[in-house]
Backbone as a printed PyTorch tensor [residue, N CA C, xyz], in Angstrom:
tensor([[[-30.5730,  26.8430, -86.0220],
         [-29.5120,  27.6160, -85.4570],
         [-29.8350,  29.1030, -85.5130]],

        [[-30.5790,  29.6960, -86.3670],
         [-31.2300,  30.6680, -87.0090],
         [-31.6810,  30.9740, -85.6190]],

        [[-32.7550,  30.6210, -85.0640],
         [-33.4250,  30.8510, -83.7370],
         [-32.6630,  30.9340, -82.7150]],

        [[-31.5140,  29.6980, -82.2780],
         [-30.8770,  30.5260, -81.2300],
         [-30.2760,  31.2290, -81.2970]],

        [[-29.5500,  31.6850, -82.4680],
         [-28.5730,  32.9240, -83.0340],
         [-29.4330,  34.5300, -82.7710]],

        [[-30.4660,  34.0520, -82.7040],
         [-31.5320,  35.5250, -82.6590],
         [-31.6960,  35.7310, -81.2270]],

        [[-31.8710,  34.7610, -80.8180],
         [-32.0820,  35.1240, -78.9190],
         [-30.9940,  35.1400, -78.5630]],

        [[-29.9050,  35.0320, -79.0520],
         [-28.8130,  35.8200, -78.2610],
         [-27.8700,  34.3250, -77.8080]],

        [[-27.8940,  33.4140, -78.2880],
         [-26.9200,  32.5540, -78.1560],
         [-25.9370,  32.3220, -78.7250]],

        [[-24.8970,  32.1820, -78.7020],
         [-24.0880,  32.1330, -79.5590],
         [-22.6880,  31.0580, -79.3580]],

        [[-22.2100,  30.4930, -79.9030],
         [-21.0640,  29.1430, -79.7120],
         [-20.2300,  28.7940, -78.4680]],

        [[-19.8510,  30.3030, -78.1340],
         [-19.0210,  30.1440, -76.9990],
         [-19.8580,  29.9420, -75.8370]],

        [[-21.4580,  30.0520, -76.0010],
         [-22.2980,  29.9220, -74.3900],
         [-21.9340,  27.9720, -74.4470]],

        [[-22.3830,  27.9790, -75.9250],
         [-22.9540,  26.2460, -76.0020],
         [-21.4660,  25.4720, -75.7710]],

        [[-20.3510,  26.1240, -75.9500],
         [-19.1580,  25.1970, -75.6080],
         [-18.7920,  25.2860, -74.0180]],

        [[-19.5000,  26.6040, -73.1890],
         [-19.4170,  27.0390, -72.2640],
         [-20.2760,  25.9620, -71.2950]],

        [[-21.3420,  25.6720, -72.0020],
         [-22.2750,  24.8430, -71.1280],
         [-22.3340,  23.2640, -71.1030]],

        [[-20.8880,  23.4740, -72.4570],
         [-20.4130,  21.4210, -72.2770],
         [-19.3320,  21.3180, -71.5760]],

        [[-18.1750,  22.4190, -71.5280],
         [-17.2950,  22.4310, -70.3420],
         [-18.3310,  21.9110, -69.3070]],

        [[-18.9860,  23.0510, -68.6250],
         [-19.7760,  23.1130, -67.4870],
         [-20.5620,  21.3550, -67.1570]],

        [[-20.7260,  21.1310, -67.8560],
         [-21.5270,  19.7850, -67.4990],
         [-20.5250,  18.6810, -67.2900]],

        [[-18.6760,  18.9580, -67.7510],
         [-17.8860,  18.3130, -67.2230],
         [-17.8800,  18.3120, -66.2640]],

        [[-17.7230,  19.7540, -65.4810],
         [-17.6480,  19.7300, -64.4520],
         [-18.8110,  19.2470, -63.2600]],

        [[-20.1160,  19.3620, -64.0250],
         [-21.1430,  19.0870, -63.1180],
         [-21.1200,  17.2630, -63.1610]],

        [[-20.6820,  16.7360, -63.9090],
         [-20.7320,  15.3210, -64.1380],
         [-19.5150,  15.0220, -62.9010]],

        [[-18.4480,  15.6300, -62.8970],
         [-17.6310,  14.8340, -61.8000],
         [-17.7790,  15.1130, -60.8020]],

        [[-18.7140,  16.7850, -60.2180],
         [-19.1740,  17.0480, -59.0640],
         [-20.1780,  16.0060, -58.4330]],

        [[-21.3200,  15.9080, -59.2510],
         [-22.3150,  15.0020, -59.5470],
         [-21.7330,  13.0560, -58.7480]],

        [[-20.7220,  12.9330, -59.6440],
         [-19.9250,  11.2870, -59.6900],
         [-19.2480,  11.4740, -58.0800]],

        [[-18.6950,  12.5950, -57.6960],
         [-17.9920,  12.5850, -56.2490],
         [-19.1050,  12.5610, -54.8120]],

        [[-19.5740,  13.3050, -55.1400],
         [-20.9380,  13.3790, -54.1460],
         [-21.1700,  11.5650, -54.0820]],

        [[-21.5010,  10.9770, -55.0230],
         [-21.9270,   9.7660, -54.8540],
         [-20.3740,   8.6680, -53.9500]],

        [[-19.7400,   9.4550, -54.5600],
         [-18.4360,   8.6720, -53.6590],
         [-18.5950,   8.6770, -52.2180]],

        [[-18.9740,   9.6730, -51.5790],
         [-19.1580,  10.1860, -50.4370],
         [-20.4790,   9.7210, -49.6770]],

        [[-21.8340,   9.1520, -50.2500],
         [-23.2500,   8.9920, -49.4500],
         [-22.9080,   7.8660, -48.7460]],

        [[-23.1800,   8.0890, -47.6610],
         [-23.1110,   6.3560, -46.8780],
         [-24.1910,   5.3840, -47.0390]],

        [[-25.4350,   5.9910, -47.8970],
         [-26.5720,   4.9130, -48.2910],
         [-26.2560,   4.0390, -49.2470]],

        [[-27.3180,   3.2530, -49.6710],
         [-27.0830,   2.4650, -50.8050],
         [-27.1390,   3.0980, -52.0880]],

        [[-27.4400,   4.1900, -52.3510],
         [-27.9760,   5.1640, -53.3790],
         [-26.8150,   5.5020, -54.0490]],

        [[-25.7770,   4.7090, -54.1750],
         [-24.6120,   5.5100, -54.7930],
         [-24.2300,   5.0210, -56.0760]],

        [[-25.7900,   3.9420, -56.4050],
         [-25.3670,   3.4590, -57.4100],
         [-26.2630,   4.1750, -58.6280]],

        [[-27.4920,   4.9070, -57.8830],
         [-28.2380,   6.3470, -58.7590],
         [-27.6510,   7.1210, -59.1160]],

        [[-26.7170,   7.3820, -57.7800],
         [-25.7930,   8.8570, -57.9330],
         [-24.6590,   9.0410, -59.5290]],

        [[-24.6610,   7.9680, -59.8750],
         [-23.1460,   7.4050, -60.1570],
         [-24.3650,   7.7320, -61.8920]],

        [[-25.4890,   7.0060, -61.6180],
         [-25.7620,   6.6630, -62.6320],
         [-26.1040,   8.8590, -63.3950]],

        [[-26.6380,   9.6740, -62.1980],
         [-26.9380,  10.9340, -62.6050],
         [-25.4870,  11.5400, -63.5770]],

        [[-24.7400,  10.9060, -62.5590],
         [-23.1520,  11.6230, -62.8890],
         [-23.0280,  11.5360, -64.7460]],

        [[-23.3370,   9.6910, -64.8850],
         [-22.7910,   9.5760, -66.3140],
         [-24.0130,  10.3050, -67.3900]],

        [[-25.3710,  10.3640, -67.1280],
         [-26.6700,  11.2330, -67.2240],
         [-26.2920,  12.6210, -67.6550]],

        [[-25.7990,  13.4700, -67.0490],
         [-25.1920,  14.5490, -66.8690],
         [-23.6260,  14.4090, -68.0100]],

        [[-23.1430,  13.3170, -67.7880],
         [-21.6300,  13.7080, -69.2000],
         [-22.6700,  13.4160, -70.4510]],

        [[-23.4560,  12.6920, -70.7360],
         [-24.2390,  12.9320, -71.8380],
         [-24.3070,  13.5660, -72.4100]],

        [[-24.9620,  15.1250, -71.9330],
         [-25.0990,  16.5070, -72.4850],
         [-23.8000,  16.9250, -72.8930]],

        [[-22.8070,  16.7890, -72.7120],
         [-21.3210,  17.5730, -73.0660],
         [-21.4700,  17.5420, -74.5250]],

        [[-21.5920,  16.3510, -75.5720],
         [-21.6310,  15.7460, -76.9440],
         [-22.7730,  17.2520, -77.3770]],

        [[-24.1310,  17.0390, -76.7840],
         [-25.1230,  17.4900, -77.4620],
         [-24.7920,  19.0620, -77.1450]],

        [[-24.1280,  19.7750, -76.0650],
         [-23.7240,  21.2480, -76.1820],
         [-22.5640,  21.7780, -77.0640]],

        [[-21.8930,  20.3840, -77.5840],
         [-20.6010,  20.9920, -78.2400],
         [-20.6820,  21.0410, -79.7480]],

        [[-21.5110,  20.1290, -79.9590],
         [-22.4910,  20.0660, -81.5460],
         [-23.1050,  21.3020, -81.5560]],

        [[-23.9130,  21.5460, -80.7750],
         [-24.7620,  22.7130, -81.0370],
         [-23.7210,  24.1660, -80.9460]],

        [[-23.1230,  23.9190, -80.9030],
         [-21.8570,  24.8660, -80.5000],
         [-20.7570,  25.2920, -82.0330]],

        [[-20.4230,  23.5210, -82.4620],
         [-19.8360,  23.5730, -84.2250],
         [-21.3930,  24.4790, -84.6250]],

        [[-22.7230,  23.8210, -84.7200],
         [-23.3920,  24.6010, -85.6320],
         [-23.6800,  25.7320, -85.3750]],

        [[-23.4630,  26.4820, -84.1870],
         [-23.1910,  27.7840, -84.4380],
         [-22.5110,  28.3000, -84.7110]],

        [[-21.0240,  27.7660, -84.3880],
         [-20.0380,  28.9420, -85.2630],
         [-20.1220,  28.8840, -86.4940]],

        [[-20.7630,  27.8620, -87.4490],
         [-20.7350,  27.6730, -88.6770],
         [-21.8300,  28.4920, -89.4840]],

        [[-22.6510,  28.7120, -88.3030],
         [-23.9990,  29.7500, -88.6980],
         [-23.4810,  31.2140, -88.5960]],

        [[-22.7630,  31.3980, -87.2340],
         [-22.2180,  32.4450, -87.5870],
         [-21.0090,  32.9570, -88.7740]],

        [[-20.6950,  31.8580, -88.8760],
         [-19.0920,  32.4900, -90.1100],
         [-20.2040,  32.6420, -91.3150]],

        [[-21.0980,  31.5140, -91.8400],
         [-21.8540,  32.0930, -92.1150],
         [-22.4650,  33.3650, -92.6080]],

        [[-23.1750,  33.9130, -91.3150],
         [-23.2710,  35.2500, -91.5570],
         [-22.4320,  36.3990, -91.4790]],

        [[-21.4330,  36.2020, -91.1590],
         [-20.3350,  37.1800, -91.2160],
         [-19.7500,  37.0100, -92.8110]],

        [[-19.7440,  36.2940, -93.2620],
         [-19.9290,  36.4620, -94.7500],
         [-20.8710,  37.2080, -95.9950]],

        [[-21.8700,  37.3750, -95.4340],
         [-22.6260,  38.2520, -96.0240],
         [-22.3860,  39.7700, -96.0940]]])
């Protein structure tokens, strides 16, 4: 956490970027509603691919604010 805390990341990007992948997951899931090919069963599959990441940005997100309170303690 140390490392992304230094390049300039900080909790609210990583909770920022699991919102965001909500939204890219149902953008993602609608598009597939819409293809008239057979492919809508890839599409569907990117969509749930894509909510995946929400878990792993919002974790990384607790361990930063916890890195930061953290250091605001010092």
């Amino acid at each position: 956490m140390k490392t992304l805390h230094d390049i300039g990341i900080r909790s609210e990007h990583a909770y920022a970027a699991g919102l965001g992948t909500i939204g890219l997951s149902f953008i993602s899931w609608g598009i597939s509603r819409v293809k008239p090919d057979d492919s809508k069963a890839q599409s569907d599959r990117w969509g749930i691919f894509i909510g995946h990441w929400t878990p792993t940005f919002m974790t990384v997100g607790l361990a930063l604010a916890q890195y930061e309170q953290s250091q605001s303690r010092k």
